[in-house]
C-alpha positions as CSV (number, residue, x, y, z in Angstrom):
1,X,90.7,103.6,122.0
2,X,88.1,102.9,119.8
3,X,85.5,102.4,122.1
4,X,81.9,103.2,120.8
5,X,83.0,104.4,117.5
6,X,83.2,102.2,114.3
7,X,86.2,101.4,112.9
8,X,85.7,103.6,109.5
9,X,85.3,106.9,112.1
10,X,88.4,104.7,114.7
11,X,90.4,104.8,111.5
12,X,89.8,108.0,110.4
13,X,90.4,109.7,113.9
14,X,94.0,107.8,113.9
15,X,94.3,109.1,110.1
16,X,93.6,112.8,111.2
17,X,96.1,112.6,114.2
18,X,99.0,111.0,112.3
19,X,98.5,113.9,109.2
20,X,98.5,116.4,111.9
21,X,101.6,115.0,113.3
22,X,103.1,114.8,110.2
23,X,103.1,118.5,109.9
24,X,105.5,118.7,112.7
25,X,108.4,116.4,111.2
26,X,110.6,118.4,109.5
27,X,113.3,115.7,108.3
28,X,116.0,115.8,105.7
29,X,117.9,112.5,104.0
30,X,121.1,112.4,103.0
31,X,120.3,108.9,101.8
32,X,117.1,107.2,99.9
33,X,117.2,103.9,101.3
34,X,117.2,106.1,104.9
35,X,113.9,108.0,104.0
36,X,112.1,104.6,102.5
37,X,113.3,103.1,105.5
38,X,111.9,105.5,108.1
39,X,108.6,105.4,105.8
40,X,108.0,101.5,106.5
41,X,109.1,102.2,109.8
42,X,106.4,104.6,110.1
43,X,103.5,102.4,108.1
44,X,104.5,99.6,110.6
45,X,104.2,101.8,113.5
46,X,100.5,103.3,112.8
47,X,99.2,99.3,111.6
48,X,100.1,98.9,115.3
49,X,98.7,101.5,117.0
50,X,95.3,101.5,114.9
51,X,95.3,97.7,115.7
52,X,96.5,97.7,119.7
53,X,93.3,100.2,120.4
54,X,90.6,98.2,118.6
55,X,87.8,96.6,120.3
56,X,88.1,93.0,122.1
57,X,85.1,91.7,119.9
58,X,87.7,92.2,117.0
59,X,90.7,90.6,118.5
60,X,90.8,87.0,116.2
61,X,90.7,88.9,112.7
62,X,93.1,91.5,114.6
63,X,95.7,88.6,115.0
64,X,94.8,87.5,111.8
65,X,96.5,90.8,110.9
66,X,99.4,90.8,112.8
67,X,100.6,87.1,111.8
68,X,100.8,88.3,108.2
69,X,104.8,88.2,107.0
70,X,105.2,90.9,106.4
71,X,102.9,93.1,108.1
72,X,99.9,94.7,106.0
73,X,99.7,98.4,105.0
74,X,97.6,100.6,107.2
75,X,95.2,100.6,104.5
76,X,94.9,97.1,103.9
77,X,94.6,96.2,107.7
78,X,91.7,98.8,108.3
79,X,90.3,97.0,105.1
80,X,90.4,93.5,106.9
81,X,89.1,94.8,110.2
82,X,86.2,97.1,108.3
83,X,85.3,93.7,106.4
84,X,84.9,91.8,109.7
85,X,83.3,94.4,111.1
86,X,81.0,94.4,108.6
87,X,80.3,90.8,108.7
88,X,79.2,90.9,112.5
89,X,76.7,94.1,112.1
90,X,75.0,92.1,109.4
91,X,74.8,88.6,111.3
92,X,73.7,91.3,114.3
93,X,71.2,92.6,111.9
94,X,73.2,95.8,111.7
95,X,73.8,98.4,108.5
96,X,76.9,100.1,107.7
97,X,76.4,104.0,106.9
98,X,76.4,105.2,103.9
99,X,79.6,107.5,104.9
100,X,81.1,104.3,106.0
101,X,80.6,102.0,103.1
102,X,82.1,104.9,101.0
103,X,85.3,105.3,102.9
104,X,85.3,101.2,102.8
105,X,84.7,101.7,98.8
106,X,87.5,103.8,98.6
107,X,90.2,102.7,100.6
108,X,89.4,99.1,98.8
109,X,90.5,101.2,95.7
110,X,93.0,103.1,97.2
111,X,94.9,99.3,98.1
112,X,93.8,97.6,94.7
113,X,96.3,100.5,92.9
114,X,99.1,100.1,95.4
């Protein structure tokens, strides 16, 4: 749950937990199309659990999200929700971090060469 964390540290937490699990999967393909299969499988999953877990506040941009066809990259959703989040603490008068508005910077990047 995200809670009273932002989403840049929400994110990141998820992040850290699915490397970490990662570490555990040991998995051999006899076949490409299986591996790039299991990959989006995996991409889809962890869009929906970052998503399912975020705050109620962010709930209409979080739909937003989930009624793209098809369904964003991790990095591009977290991108969408970190803008709208953004957007509120200003109209609230509020100022992203500077830690935060880096990781923003460079996940931005990180989807503009994918």
């Amino acid at each position: 749950m995200q809670e009273n964390m932002s989403v840049t540290s929400y994110y990141n937490m998820m992040k850290s937990s699915w490397q970490e699990l990662d570490l555990f999967y040991d998995l051999e393909w006899s076949c490409a199309d299986n591996s790039a299969q299991y990959q989006r499988t995996v991409e889809k999953d962890h869009v929906m659990k970052f998503l399912v877990n975020l705050n109620k506040d962010l709930d209409e941009v979080k739909d937003s999200v989930l009624e793209k066809e098809p369904l964003p990259s991790i990095n591009k959703g977290f991108s969408k929700i970190k803008r709208e989040e953004s957007c509120k603490g200003v109209m609230m008068g509020k100022n992203m971090s500077n830690n935060e508005n880096s990781t923003l910077n460079a996940t931005n990047k990180t989807t503009a060469a994918a």
